[in-house]
C-alpha positions as CSV (number, residue, x, y, z in Angstrom):
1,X,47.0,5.5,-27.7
2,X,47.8,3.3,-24.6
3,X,45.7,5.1,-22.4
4,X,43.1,6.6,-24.6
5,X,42.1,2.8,-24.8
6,X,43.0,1.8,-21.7
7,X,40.3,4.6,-20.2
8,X,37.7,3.7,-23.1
9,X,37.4,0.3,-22.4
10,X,37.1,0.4,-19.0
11,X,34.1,2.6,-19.4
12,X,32.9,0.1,-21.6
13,X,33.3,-2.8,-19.6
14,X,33.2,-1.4,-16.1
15,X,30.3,0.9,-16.8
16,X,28.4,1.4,-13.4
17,X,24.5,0.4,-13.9
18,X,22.0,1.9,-11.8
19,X,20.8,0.2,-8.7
20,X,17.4,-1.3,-9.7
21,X,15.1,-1.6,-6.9
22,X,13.6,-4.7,-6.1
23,X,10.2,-3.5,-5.0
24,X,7.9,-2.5,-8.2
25,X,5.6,0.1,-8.6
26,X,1.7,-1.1,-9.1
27,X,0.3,1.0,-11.8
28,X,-3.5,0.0,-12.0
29,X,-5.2,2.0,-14.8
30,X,-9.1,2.0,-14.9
31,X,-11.4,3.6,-16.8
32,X,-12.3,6.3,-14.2
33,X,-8.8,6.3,-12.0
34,X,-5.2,4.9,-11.5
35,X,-4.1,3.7,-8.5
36,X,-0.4,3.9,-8.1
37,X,1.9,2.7,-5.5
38,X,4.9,0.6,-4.1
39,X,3.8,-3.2,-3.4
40,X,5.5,-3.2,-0.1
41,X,2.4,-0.5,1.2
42,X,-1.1,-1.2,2.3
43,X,-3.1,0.6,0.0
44,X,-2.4,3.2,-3.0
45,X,-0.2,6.2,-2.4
46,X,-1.8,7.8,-4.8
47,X,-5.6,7.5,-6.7
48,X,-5.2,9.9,-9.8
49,X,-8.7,10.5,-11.9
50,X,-7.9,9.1,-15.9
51,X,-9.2,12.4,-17.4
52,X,-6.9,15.6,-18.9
53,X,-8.4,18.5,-17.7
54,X,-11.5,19.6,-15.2
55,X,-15.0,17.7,-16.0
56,X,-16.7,19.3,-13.3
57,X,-15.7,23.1,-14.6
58,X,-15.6,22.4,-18.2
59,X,-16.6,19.1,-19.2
60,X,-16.4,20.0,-22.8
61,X,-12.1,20.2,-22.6
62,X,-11.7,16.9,-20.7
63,X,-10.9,14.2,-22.2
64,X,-10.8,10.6,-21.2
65,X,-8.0,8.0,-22.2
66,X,-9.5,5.2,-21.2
67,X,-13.2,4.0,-22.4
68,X,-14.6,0.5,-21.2
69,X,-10.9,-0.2,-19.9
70,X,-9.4,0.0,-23.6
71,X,-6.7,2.8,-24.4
72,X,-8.4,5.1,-27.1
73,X,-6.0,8.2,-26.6
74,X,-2.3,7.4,-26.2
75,X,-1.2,10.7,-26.4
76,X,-3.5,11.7,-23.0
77,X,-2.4,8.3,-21.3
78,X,1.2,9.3,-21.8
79,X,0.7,12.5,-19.8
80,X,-1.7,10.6,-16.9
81,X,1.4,8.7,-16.4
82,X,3.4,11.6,-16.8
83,X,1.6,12.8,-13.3
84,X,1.7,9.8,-11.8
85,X,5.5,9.6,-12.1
86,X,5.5,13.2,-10.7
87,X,3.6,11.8,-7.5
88,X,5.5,9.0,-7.2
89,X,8.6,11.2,-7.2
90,X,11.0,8.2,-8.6
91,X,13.3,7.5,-11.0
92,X,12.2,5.0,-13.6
93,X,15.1,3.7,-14.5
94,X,15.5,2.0,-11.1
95,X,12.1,1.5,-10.7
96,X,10.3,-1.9,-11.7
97,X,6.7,-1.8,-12.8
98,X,4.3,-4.2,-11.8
99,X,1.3,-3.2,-14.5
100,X,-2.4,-4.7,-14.0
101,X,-4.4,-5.2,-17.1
102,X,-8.1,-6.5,-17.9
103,X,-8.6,-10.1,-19.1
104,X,-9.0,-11.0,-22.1
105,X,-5.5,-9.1,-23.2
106,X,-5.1,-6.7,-26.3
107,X,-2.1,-8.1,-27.7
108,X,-1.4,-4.4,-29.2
109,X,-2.2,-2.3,-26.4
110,X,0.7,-4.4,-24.6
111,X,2.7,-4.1,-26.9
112,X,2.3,-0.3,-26.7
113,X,2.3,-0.4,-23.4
114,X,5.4,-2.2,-23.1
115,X,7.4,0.2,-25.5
116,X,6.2,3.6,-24.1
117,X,7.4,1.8,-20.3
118,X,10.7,1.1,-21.9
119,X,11.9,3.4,-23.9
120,X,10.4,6.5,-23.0
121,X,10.4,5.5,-19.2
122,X,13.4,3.4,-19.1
123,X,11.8,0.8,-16.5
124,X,14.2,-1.8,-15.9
125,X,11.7,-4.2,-15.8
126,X,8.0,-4.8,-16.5
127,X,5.6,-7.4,-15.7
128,X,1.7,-7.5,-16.5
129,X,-0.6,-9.3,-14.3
130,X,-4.4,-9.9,-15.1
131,X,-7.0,-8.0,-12.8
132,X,-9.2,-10.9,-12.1
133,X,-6.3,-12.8,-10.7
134,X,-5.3,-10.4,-8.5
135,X,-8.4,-9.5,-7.0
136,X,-8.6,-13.4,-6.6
137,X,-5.3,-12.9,-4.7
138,X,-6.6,-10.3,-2.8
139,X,-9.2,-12.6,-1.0
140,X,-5.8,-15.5,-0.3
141,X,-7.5,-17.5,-3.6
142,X,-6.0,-18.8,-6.7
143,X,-8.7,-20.1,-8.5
144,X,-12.7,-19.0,-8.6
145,X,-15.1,-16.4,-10.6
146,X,-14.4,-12.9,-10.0
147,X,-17.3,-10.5,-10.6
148,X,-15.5,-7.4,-11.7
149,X,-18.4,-4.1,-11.6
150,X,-16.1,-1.4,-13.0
151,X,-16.7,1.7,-14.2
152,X,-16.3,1.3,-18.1
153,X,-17.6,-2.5,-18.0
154,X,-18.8,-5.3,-16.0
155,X,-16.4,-8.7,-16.4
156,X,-17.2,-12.2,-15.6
157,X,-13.9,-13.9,-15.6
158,X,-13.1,-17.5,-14.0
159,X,-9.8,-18.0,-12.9
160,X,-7.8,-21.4,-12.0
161,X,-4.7,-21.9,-10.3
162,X,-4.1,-18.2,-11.2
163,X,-4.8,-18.2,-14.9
164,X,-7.6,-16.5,-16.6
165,X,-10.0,-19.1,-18.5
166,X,-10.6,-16.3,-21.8
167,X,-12.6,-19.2,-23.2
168,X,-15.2,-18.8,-20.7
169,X,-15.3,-15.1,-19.7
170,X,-17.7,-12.5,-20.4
171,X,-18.3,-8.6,-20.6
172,X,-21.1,-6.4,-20.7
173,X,-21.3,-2.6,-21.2
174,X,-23.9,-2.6,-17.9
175,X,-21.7,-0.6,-15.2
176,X,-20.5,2.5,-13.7
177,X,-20.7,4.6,-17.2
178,X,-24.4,3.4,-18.7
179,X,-25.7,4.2,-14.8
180,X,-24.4,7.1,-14.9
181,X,-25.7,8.2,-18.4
182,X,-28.7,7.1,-17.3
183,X,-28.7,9.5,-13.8
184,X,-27.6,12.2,-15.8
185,X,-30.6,11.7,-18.3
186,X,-33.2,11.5,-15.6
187,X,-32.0,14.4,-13.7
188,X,-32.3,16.6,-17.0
189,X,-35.7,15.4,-17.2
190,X,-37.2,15.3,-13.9
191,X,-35.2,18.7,-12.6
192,X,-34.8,20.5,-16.0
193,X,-30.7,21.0,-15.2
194,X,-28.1,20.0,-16.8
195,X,-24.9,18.5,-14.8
196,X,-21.6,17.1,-16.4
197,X,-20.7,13.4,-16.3
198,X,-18.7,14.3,-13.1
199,X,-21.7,15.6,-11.3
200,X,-24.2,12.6,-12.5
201,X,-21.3,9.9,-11.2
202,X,-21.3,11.6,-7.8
203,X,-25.5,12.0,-7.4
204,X,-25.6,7.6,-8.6
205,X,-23.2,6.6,-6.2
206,X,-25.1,8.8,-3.5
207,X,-28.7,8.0,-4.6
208,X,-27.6,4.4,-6.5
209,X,-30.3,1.5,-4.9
210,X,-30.9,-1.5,-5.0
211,X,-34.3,-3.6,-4.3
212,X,-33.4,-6.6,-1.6
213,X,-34.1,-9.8,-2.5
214,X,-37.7,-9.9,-0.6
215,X,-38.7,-6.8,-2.2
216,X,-39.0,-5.2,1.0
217,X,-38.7,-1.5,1.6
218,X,-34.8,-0.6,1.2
219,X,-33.0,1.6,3.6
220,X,-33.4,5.3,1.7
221,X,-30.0,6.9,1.4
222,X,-30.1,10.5,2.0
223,X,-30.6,13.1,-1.1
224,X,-27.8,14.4,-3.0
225,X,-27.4,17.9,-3.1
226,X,-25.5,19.7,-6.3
227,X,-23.0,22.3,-6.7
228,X,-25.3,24.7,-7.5
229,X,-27.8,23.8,-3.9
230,X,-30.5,21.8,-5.8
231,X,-31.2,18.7,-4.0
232,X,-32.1,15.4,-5.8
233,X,-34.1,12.9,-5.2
234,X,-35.0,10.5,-8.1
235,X,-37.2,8.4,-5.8
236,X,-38.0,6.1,-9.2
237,X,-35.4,6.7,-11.0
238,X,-32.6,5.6,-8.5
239,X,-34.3,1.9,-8.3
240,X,-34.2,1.6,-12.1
241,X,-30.8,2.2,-11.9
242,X,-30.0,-0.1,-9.2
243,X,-31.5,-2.9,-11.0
244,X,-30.2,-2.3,-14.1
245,X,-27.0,-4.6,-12.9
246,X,-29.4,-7.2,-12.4
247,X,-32.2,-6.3,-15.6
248,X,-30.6,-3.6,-17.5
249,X,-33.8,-3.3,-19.3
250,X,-34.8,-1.3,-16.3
251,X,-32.6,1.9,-17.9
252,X,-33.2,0.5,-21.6
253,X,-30.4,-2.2,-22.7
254,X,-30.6,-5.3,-24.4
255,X,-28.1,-7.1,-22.4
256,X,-27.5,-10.3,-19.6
257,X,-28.0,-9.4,-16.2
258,X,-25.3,-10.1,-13.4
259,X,-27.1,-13.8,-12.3
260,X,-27.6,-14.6,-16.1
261,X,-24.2,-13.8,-16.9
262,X,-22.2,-15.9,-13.9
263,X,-24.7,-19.1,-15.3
264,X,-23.7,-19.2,-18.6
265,X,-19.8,-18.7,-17.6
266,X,-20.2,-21.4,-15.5
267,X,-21.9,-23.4,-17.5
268,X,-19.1,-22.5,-20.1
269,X,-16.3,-23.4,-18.0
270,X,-15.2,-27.4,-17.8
271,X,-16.9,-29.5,-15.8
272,X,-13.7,-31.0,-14.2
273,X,-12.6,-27.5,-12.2
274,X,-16.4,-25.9,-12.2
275,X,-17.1,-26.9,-8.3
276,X,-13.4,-25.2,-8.2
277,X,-14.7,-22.0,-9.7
278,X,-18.0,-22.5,-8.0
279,X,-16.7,-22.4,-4.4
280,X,-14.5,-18.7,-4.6
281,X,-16.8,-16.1,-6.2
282,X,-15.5,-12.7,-5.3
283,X,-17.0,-9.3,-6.1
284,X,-14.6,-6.3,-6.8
285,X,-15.1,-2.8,-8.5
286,X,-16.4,0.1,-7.7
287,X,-19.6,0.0,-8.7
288,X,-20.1,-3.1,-5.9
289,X,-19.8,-0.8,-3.2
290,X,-22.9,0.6,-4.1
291,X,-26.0,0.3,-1.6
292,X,-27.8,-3.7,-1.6
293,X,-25.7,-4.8,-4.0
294,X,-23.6,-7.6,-2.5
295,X,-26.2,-9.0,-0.7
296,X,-29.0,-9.2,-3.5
297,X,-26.1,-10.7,-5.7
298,X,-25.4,-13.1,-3.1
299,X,-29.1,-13.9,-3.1
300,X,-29.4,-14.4,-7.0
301,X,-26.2,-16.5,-7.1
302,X,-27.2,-18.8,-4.4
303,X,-31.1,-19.3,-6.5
304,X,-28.8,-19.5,-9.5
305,X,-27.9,-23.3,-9.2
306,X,-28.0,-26.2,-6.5
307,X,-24.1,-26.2,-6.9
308,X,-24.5,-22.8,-5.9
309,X,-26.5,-22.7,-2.7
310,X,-23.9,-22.8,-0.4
311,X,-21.8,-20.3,-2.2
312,X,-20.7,-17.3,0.2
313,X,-19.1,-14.3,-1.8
314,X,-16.0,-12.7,-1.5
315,X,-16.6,-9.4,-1.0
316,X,-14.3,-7.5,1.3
317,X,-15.0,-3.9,2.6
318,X,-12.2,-2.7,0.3
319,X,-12.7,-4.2,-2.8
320,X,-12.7,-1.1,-4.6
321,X,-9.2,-1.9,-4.6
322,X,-8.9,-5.4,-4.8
323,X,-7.2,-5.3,-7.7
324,X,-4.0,-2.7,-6.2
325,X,-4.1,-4.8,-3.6
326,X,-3.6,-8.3,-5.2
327,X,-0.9,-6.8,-7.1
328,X,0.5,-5.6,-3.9
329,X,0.8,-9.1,-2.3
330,X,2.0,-10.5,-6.0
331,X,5.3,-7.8,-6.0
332,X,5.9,-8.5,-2.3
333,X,6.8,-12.0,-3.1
334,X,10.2,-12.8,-3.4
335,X,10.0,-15.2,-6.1
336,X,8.6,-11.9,-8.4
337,X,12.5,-11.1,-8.9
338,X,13.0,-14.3,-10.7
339,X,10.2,-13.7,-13.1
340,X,12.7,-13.3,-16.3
341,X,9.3,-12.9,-19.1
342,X,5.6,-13.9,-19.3
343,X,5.3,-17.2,-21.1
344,X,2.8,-15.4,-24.0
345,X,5.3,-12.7,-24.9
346,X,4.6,-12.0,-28.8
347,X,8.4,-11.3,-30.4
348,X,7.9,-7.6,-30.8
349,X,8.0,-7.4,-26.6
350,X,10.7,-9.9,-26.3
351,X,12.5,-7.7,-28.8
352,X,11.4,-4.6,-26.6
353,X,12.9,-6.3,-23.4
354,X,16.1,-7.4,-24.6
355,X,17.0,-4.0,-25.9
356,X,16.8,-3.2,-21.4
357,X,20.1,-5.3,-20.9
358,X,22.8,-3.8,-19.3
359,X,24.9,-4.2,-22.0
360,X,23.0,-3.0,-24.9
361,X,23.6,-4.1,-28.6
362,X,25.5,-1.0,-29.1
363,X,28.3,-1.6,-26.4
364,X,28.8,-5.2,-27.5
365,X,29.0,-3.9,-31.3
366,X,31.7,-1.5,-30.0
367,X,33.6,-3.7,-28.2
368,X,33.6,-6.2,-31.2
369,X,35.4,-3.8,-33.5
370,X,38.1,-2.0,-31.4
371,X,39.0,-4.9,-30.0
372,X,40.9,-6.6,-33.0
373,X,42.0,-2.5,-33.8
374,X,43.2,-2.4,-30.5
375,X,45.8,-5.6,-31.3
376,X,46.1,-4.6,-34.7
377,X,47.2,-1.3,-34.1
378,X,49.9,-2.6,-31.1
């Protein structure tokens, strides 16, 4: 009995945990990609497409997790992460994750997100961070508007010393998905042919354009040529959907255009940190790499306002990933170790994190019983 105890409790007490690593992983899951990676690199490892399946070969099998950045299929998700962990080639449970999520927050999707991370991954820690203050980061800012043109939706979002003000954010449903519905509508009718979503999203990021601010004649891009050797053009049609960012009427929706929007979140946000917000406006998202459109948005933002004239945007040449890459500078900090919860936990993930201690409920339940035994017994 002596050593039959002696041995158990040792492995109860003197368990060995597993070395947890103190650089996270950035997991950054958009509606058309994730972008995955340690912080301590310079760009993703690894830019995975957020689709099961091939849409180019048959578009009628894929299927697409993510719609206007909101989880609709969990069980799909599981399995994109499933592929990144298989790229990443890591163990989870050593491996903190450093998770960037769109602003305003879904309370539930976190919370699902939080227990699939820790109990089917076994992360030993998880920490979200919201997109618009990381791209912020990403241009050495803390507080401004970010201008977010993604690929499921377009988000207006100020930020101030590095917290999102939901109050006074906006989204729209003009971006990467509507243009390319759009392309994929006017190539059926202008070509008679047929192309999946993956085809149309290629063909508006070759042929997208966008009318400069003096309405002079814009540099034409060359045509895009298909898999099957027709070449496009859309001479018309690619203008219409390069000012549909800025008059969406232009491909037939009945929302705000990008200036219209940034005014009346300005105008929403306090007047006692708006020259605050005012003076950092940066542009991220994919969509913003498309032809003319940083410099006609600079033009509409500086008409916008007088408080806005001398407004210069933020717009780096990679802020496709802005996002990764204000999540990378957050997890290289050293001060990211001593983050211990967010301060808006709901009890179902504070519930979720406790069950990650080292010594789980289980051990201490053990230890409480066969203790007293142990002194009973001798």
């Amino acid at each position: 009995f002596f050593f039959f105890f002696f041995f158990f409790f040792r492995s109860v007490f003197f368990a060995p945990n597993m070395e947890i690593d103190s650089v996270p992983v950035i997991f950054d899951s958009g509606t058309s990609d994730v972008k995955i990676g340690r912080a301590s690199e310079d760009r993703p490892s690894h830019i995975l497409p957020t689709v099961l399946g091939d849409p180019h070969k048959d578009p009628s099998s894929a299927v697409f997790p993510i719609q206007r950045r909101t989880v609709v299929d969990w069980t799909a998700m599981l399995k994109v992460w499933d592929q990144c962990y298989e790229h990443l080639d890591t163990q989870g449970a050593a491996q903190p994750i450093l998770l960037a999520h769109p602003s305003p927050v879904c309370r539930p999707e976190l919370d699902r997100i939080t227990q699939i991370f820790f109990e089917y991954y076994n992360v030993p820690a998880l920490y979200f961070a919201p997109q618009p203050v990381l791209a912020l980061y990403h241009s050495g800012r803390t507080s401004g508007l970010v201008i977010d043109c993604g690929e499921g939706r377009t988000a207006v979002c100020p930020v101030v010393n590095g917290s999102c003000l939901h109050y006074a954010s906006m989204n729209t449903s003009v971006a990467g998905a509507a243009l390319t519905r759009f392309v994929q509508a006017a190539i059926q009718d202008r070509h008679q042919l047929q192309v999946d979503s993956y085809t149309a999203r290629r063909a508006r990021e070759a042929l997208h354009l966008t009318l400069p601010h003096n309405n002079s004649k814009p540099t034409q891009p060359p045509p895009f040529v298909c898999p099957d050797g027709t070449i496009l053009t859309l001479p018309e049609d690619r203008l219409s959907c390069g000012e549909a960012l800025f008059a969406p009427t232009q491909i037939g929706m009945d929302a705000l255009g990008l200036p219209q929007a940034v005014l009346q979140v300005l105008r929403a946000v306090g007047p006692e940190v708006r020259s605050e917000v005012c003076a950092n406006i940066a542009v991220c998202g994919g969509v913003s790499m498309s032809n003319g459109v940083v410099s006609r948005l600079q033009w509409e933002v500086n008409a916008l306002d007088p408080m806005l004239q001398q407004t210069t945007l933020l717009a780096p040449s990679d802020r496709q990933h802005a996002v990764w890459h204000g999540a990378s500078i957050l997890g290289s900090l050293s001060t990211i170790n001593d983050i211990k919860h967010l301060a808006s936990l709901s009890p179902g993930l504070q519930r979720t994190r406790a069950c990650s201690d080292p010594l789980s409920s289980s051990r201490k339940l053990t230890i409480y019983i066969l203790v007293p035994l142990f002194f009973l017994l001798f």
